[in-house]
C-alpha positions as CSV (number, residue, x, y, z in Angstrom):
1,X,272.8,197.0,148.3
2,X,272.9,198.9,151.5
3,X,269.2,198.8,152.4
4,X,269.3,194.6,151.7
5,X,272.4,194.4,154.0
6,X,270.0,196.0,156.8
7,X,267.2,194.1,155.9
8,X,269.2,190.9,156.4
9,X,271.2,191.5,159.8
10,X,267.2,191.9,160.8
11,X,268.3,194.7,163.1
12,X,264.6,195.8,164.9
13,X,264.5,191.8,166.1
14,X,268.1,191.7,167.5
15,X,267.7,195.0,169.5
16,X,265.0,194.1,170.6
17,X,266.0,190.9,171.6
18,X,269.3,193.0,173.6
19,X,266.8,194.8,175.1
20,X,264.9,191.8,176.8
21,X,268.0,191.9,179.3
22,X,267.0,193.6,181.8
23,X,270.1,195.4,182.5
24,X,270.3,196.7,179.0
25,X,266.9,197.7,178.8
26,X,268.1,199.9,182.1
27,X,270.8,201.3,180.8
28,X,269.0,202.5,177.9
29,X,266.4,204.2,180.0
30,X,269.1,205.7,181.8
31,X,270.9,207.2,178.8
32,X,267.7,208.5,177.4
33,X,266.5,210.2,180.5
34,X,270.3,211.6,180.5
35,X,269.7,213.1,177.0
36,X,265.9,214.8,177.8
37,X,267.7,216.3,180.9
38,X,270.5,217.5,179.0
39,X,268.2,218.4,176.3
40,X,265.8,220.7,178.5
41,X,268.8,221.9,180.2
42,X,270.1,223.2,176.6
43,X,266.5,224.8,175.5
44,X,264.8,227.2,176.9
45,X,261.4,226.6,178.3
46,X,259.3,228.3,176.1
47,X,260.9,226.0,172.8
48,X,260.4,222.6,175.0
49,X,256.8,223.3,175.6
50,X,256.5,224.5,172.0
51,X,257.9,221.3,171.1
52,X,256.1,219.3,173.6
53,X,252.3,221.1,172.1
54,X,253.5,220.5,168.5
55,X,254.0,216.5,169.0
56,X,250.8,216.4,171.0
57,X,248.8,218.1,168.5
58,X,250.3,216.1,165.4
59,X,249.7,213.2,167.4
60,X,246.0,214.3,169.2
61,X,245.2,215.4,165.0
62,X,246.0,211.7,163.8
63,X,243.6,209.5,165.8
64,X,240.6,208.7,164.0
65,X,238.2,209.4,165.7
66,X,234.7,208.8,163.3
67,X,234.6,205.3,163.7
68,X,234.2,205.9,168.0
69,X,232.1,208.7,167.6
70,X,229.9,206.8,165.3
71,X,229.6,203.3,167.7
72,X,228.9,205.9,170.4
73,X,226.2,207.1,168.3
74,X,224.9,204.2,167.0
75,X,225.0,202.7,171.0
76,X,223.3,205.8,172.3
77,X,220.5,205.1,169.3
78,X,219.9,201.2,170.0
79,X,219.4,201.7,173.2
80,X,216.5,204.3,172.7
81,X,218.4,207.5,173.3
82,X,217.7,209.6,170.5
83,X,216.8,212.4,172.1
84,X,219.7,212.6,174.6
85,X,222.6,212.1,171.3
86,X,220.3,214.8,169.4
87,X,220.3,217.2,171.8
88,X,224.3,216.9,173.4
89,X,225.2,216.9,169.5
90,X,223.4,220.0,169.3
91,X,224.7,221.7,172.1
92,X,228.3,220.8,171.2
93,X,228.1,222.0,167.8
94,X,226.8,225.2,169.2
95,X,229.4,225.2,171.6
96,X,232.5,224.7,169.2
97,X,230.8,227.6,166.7
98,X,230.6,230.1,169.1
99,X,234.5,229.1,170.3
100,X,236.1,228.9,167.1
101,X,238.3,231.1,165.7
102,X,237.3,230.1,162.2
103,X,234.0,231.4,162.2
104,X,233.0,235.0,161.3
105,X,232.1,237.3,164.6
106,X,228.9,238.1,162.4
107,X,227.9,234.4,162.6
108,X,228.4,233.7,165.9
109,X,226.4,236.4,166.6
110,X,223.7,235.3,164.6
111,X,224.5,231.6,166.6
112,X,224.2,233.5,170.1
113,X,220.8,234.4,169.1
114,X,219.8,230.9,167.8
115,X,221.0,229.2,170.7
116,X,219.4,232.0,173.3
């Protein structure tokens, strides 16, 4: 009963409509810098930029990004580039194995050697 009272004052369109005044719209972006002020004022630096990491990481982590790196493939391929996507893919793989942290010392090693 609750949620169909929400769903019919159509709340989302008549904010936003609020919002179109321009002085609203201000006064909202006042309060809210008001509340991150008072907010890093309250925390200490080390858990804002924890926080700050944490939402950029969730947020970096959820953009796809196969369907780019596969049209910059395929562009790099129709336009006679094989060689050139071949060898940068190559040389980033090689890159990220020796740099990860998931990968056993014993097989980077064995990478170092590949890759000299």
């Amino acid at each position: 009963m609750l949620t169909e009272r929400l769903d019919d004052a159509h709340l989302g369109r008549r904010i936003g409509q609020w919002l179109t005044d321009p002085a609203h719209a201000r006064a909202v972006g006042e309060q809210s810098a008001a509340i991150v002020r008072g907010a890093t004022e309250v925390l200490s630096d080390d858990s804002v930029q924890r926080g700050i990491e944490d939402l950029l990481e969730h947020r970096v982590r959820a953009i796809p990004v196969a369907p780019f790196v596969g049209k910059a493939i395929d562009a790099g391929i129709d336009a006679g580039h094989h060689d050139v996507v071949l060898s940068s893919t190559l040389t980033g793989l090689n890159k990220f194995l020796r740099q990860s942290d998931h990968v056993p010392a014993a097989a980077r090693r064995g990478i170092a050697v590949v890759g000299t």
